[in-house]
LONUNU-897090 format. One line per field, with one value per atom (N, C-alpha, C, O): residue in three letters; chain; atom name; x negated, y negated, z negated. Coordinates in pm, 1 decimal, padded with zeros to 6 digits. Atoms other than C-alpha are relative to their C-alpha. Example, Ala and Ser with C-alpha at 12.3 -4.5 7.8 and 13.67 -1.06 7.14 Angstrom:
REM LONUNU-897090
res: Ala	Ala	Ala	Ala	Ser	Ser	Ser	Ser
chain: A	A	A	A	A	A	A	A
atom: N	CA	C	O	N	CA	C	O
px: -00089.0	-01230.0	-00090.0	-00193.6	00082.0	-01367.0	00077.0	00026.1
py: 00119.0	00450.0	-00120.0	-00118.1	00119.0	00106.0	-00109.0	-00219.8
pz: 00000.0	-00780.0	00000.0	-00066.5	00006.0	-00714.0	-00073.0	-00089.9
***
This chain:
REM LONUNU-897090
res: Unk	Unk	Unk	Unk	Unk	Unk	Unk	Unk	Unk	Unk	Unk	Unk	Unk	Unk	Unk	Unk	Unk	Unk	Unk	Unk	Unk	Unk	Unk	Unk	Unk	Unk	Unk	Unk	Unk	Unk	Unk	Unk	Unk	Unk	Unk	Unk	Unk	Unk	Unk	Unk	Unk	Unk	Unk	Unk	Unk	Unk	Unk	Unk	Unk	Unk	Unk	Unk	Unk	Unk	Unk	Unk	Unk	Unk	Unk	Unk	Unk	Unk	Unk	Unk	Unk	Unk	Unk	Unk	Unk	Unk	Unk	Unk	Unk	Unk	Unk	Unk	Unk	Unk	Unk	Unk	Unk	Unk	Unk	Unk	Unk	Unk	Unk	Unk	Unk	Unk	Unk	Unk	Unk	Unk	Unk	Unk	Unk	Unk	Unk	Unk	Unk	Unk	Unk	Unk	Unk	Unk	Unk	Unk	Unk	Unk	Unk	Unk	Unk	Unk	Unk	Unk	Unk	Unk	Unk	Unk	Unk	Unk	Unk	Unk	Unk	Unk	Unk	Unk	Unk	Unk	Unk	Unk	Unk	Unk	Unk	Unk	Unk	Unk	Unk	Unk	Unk	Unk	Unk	Unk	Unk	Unk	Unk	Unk	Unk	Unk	Unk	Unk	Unk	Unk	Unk	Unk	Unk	Unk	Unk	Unk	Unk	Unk	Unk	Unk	Unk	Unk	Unk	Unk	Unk	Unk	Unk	Unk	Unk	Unk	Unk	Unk	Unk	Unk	Unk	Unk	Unk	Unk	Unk	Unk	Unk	Unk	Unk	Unk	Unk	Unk	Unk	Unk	Unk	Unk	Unk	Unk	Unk	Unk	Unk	Unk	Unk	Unk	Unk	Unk	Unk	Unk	Unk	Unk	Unk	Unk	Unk	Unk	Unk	Unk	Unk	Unk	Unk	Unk	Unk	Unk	Unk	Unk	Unk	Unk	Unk	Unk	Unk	Unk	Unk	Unk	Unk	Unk	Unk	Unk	Unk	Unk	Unk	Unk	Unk	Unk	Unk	Unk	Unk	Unk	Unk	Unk	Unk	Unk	Unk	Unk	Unk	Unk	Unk	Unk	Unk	Unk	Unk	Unk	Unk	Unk	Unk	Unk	Unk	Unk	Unk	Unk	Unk	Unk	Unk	Unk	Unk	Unk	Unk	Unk	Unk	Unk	Unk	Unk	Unk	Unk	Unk	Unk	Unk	Unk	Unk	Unk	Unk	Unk	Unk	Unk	Unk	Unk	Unk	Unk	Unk	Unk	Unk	Unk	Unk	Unk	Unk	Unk	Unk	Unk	Unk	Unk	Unk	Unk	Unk	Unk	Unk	Unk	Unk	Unk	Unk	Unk	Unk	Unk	Unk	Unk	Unk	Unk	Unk	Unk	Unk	Unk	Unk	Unk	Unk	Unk	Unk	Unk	Unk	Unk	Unk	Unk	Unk	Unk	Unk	Unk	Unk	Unk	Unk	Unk	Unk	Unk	Unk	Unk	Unk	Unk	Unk	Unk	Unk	Unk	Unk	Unk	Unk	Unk	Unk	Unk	Unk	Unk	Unk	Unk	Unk	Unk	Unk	Unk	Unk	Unk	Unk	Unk	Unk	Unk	Unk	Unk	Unk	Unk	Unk	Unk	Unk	Unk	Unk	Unk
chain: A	A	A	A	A	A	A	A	A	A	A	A	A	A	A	A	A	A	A	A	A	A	A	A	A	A	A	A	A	A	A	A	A	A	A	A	A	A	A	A	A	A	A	A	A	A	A	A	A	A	A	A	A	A	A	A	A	A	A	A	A	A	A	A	A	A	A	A	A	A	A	A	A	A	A	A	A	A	A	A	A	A	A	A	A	A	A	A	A	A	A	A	A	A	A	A	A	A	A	A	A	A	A	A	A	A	A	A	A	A	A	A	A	A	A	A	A	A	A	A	A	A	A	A	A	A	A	A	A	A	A	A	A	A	A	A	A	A	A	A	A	A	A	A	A	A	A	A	A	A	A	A	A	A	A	A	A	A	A	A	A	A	A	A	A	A	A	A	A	A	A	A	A	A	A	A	A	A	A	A	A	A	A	A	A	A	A	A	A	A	A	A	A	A	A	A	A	A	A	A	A	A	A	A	A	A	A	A	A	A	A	A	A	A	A	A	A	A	A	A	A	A	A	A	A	A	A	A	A	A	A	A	A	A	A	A	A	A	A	A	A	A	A	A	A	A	A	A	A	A	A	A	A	A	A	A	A	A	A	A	A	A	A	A	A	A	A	A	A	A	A	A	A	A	A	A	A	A	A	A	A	A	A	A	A	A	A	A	A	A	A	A	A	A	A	A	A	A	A	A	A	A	A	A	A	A	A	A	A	A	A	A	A	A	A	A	A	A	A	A	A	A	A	A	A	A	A	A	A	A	A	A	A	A	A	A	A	A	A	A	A	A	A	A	A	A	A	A	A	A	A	A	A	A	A	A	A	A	A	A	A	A	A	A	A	A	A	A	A	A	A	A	A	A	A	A	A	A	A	A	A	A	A	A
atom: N	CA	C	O	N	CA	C	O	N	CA	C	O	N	CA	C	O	N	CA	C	O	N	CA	C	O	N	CA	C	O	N	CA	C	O	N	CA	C	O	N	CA	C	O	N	CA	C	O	N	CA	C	O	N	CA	C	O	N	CA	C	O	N	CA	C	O	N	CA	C	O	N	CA	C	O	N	CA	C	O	N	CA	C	O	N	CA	C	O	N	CA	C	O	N	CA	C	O	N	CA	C	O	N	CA	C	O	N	CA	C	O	N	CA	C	O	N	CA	C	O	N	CA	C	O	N	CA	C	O	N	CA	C	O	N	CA	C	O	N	CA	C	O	N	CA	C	O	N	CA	C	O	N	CA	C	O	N	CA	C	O	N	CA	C	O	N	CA	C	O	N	CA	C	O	N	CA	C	O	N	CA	C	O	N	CA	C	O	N	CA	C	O	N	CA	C	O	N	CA	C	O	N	CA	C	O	N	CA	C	O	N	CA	C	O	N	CA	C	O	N	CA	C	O	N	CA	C	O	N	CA	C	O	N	CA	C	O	N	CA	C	O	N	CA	C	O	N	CA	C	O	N	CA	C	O	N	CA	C	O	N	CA	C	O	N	CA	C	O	N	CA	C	O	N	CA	C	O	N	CA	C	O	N	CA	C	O	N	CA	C	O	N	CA	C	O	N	CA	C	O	N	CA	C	O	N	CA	C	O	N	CA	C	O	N	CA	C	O	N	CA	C	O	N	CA	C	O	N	CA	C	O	N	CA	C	O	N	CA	C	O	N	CA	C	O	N	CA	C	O	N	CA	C	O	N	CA	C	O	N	CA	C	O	N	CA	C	O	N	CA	C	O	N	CA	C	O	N	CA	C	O	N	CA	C	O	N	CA	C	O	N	CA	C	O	N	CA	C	O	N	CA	C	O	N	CA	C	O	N	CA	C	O	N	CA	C	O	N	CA	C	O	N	CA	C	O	N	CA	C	O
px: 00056.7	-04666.3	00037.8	00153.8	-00025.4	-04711.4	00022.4	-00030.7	-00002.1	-04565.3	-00094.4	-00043.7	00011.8	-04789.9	00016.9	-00054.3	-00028.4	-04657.7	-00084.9	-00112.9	-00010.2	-04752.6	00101.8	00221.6	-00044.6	-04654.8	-00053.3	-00176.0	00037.1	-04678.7	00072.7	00186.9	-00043.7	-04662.5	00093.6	00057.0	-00102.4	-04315.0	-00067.3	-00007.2	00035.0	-04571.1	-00146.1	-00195.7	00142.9	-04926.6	-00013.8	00070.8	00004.7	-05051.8	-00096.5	-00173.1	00046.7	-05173.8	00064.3	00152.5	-00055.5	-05085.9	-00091.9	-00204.7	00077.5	-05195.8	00104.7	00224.8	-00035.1	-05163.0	-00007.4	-00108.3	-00020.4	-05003.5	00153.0	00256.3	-00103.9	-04789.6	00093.3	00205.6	-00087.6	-04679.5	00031.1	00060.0	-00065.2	-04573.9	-00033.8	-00075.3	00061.0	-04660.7	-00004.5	00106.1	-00074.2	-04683.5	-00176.3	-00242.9	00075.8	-04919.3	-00087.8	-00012.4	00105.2	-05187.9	-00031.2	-00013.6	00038.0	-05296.4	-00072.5	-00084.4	00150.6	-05627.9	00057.1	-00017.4	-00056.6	-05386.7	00087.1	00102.6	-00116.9	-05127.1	-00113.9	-00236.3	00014.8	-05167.4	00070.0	00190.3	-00102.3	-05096.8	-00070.5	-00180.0	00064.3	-05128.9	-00046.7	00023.6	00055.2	-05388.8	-00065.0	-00124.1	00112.0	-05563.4	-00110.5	-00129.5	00163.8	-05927.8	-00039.3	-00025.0	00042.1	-06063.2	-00139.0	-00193.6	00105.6	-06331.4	00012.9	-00059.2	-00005.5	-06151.6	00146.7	00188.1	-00139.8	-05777.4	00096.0	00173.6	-00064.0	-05662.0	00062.5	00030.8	-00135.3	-05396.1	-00058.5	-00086.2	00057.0	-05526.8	00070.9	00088.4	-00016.3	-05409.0	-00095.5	-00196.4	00145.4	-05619.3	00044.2	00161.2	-00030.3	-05608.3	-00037.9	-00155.1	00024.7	-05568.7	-00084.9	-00155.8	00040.6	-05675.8	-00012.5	00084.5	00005.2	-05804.5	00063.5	00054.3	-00066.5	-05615.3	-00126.4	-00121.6	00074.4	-05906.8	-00151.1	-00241.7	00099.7	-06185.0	-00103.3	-00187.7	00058.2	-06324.0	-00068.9	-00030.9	00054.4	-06518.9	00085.2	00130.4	-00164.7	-06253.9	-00134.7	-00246.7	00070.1	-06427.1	00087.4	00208.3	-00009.7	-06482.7	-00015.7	-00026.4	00029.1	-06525.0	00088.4	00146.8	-00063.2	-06332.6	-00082.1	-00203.4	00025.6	-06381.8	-00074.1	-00193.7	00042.9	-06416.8	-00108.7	-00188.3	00130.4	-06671.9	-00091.7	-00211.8	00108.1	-06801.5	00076.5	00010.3	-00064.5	-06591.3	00031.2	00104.7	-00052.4	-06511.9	00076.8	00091.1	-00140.1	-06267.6	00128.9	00126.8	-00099.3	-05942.3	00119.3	00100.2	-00176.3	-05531.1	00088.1	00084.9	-00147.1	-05242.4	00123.4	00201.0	-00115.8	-04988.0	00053.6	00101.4	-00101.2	-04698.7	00100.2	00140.9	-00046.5	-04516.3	00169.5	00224.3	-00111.2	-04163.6	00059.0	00162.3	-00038.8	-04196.7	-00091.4	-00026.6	00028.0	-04406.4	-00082.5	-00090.4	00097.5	-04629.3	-00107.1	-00180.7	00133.3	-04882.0	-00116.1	-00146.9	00162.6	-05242.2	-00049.1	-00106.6	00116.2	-05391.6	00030.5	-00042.0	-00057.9	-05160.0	00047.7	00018.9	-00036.1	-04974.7	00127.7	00174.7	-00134.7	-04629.4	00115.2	00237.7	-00060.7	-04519.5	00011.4	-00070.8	-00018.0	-04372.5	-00033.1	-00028.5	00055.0	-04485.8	00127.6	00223.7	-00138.4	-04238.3	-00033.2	-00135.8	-00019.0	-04164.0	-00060.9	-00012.6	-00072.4	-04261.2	-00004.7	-00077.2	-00011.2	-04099.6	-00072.5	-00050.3	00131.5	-04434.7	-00136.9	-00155.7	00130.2	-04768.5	00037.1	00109.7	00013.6	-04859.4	00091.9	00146.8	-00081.2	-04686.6	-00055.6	-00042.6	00075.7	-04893.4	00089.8	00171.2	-00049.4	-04776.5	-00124.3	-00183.6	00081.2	-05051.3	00011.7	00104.1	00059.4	-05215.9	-00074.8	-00126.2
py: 00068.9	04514.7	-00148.1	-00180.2	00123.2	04140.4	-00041.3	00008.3	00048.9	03912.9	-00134.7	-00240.3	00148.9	03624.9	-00074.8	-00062.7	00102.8	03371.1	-00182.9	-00239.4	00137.2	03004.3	-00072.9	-00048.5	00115.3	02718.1	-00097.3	-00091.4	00088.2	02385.8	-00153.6	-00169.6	00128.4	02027.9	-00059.1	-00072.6	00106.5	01795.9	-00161.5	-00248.3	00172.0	01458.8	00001.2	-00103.3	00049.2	01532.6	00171.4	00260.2	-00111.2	01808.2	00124.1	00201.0	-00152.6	02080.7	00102.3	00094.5	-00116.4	02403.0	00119.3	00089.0	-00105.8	02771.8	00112.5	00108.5	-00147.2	03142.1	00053.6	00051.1	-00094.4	03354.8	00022.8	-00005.1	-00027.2	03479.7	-00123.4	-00133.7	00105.9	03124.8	-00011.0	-00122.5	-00009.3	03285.1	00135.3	00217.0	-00087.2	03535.5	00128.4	00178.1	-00134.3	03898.9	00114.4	00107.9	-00111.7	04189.2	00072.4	00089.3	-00045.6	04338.3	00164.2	00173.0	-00143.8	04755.3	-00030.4	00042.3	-00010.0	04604.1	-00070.8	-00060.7	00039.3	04418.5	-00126.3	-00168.8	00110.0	04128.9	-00121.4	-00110.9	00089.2	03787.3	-00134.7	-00152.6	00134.0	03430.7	-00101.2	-00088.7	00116.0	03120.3	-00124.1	-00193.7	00100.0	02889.3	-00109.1	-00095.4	00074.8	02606.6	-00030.8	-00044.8	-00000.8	02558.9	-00186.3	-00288.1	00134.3	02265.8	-00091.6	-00193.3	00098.2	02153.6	-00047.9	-00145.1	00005.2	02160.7	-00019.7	-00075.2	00075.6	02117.2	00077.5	00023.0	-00080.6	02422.2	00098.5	00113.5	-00126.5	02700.6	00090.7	00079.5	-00090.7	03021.4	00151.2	00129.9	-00095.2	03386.6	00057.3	00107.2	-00043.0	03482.5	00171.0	00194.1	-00115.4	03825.2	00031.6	00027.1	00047.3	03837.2	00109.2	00074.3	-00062.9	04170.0	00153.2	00193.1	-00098.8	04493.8	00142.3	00182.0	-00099.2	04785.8	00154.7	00266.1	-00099.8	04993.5	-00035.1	00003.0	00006.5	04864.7	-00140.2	-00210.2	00064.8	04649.8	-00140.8	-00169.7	00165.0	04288.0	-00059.4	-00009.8	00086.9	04021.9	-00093.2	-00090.3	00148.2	03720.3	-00090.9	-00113.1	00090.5	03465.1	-00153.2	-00259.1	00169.2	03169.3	-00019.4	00085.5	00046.8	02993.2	00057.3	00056.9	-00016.3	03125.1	-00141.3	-00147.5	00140.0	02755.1	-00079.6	-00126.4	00082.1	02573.2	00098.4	00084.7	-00072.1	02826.9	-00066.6	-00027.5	00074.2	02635.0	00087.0	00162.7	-00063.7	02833.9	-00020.9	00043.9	00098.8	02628.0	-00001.6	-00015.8	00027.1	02614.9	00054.3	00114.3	00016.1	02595.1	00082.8	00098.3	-00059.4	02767.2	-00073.2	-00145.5	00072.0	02649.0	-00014.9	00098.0	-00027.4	02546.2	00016.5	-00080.5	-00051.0	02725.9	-00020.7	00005.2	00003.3	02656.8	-00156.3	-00176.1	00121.4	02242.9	00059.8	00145.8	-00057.4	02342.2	-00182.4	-00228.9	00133.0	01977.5	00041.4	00134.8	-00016.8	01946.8	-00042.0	-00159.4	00022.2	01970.9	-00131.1	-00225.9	00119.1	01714.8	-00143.9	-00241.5	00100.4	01490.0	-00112.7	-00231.6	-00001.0	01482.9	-00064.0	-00118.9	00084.2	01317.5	00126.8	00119.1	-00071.0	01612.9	00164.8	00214.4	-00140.2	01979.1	00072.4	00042.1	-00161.3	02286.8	00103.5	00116.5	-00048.4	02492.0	00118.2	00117.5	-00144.0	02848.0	-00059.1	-00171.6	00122.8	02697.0	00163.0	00260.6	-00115.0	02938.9	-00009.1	00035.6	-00039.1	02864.9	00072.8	00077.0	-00043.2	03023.1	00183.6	00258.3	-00183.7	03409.1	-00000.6	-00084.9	-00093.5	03652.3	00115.4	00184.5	-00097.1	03900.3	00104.5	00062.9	-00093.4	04227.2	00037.0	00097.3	-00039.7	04292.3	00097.2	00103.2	-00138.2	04598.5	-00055.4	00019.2
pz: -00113.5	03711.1	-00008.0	-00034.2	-00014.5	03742.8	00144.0	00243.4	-00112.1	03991.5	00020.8	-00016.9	-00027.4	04090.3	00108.1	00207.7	-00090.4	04279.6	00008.3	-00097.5	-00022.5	04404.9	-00082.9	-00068.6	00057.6	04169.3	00029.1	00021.1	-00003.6	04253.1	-00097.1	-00140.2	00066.7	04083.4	00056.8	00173.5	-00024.8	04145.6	00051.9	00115.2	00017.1	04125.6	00064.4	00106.6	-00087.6	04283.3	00109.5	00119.7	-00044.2	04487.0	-00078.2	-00020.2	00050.0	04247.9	-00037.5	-00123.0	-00033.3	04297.6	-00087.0	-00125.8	00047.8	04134.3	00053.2	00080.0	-00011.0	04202.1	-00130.7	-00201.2	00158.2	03872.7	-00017.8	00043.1	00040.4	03682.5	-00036.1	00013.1	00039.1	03487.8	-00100.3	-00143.7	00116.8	03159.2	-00054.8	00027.5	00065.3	02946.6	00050.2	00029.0	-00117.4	03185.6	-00120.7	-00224.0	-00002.0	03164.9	00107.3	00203.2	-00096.5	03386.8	-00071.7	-00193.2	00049.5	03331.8	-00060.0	-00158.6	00100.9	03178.5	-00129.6	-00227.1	00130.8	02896.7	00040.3	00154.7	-00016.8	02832.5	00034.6	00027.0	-00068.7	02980.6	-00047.5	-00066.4	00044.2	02874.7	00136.0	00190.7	-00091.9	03126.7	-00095.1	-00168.3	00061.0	02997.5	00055.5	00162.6	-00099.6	03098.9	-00031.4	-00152.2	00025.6	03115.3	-00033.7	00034.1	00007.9	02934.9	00058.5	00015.6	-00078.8	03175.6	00075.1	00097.3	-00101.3	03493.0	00024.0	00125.8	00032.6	03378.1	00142.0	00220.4	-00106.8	03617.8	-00080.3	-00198.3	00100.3	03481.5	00099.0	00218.4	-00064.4	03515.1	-00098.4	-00218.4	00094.1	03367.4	-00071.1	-00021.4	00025.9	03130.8	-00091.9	-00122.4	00035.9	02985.3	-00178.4	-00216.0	00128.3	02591.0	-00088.4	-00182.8	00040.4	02511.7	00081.1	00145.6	-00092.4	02677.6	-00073.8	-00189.9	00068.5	02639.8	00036.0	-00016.0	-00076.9	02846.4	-00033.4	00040.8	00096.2	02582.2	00108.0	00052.0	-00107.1	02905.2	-00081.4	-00194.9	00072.0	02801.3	00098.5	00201.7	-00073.9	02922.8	00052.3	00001.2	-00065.2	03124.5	-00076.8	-00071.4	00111.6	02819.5	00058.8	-00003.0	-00051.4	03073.7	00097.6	00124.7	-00138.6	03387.0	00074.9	00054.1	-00122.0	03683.8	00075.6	00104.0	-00073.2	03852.2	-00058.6	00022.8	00074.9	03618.2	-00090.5	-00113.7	00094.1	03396.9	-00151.7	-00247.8	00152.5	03067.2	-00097.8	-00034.5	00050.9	02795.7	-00146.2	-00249.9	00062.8	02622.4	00098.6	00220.9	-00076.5	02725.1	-00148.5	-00254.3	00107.1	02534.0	00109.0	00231.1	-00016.9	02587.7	00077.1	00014.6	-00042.2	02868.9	-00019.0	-00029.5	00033.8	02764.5	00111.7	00175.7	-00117.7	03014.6	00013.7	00120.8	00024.9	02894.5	00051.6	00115.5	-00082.5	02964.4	00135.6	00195.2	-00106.8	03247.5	00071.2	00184.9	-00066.3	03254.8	00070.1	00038.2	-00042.0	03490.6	-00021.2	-00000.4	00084.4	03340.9	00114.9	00061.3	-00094.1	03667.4	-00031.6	-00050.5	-00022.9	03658.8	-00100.0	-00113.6	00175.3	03307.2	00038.8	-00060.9	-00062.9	03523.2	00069.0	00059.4	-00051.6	03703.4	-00069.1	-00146.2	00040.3	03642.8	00109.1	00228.3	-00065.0	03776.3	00023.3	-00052.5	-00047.8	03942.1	00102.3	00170.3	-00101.2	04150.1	00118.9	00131.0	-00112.1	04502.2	00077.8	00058.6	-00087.5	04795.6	00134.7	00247.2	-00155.4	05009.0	-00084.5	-00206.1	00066.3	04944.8	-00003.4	00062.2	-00026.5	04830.2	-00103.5	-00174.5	00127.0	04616.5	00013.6	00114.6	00063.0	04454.1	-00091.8	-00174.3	00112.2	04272.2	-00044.3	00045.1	00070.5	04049.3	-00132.1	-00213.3	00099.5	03821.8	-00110.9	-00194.2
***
């Protein structure tokens, strides 16, 4: 089971709902990536374990380009000044 929580930026106001770092979902594992049209971090799901077709685009623009967060510095894609961080406001999701 994944936890997703609210992360927000240290330097502007962008924020996301996820995991953050590499987790798992029942339909398969999970990396946080960001979408190169719209420059939002999103989980994306790497491979189906339940044969399913994965959604090959963003949700928000339709893009289907996007890189690999680096979730370890934890820069923020909007901004490119601030880190991304736990924040203890917003949701928290246990996800399947």
């Amino acid at each position: 089971m994944a936890k997703w929580v609210t992360h927000k930026c240290n330097s502007c106001d962008y924020s996301f709902v996820g995991s953050g770092k590499p987790d798992a979902l029942m339909m398969g594992p999970t990396i946080p990536v960001v979408c190169s049209g719209c420059n939002i971090i999103y989980d994306r799901i790497t491979q189906s374990y339940t044969g399913a077709d994965l959604d090959m685009f963003c949700e928000d623009c339709e893009s289907k380009e996007f890189t690999s967060w680096d979730y370890k510095s934890k820069k923020c894609p909007q901004c490119k000044d601030g880190i991304i961080g736990e924040s203890g406001e917003g949701m928290v999701i246990l996800a399947d």
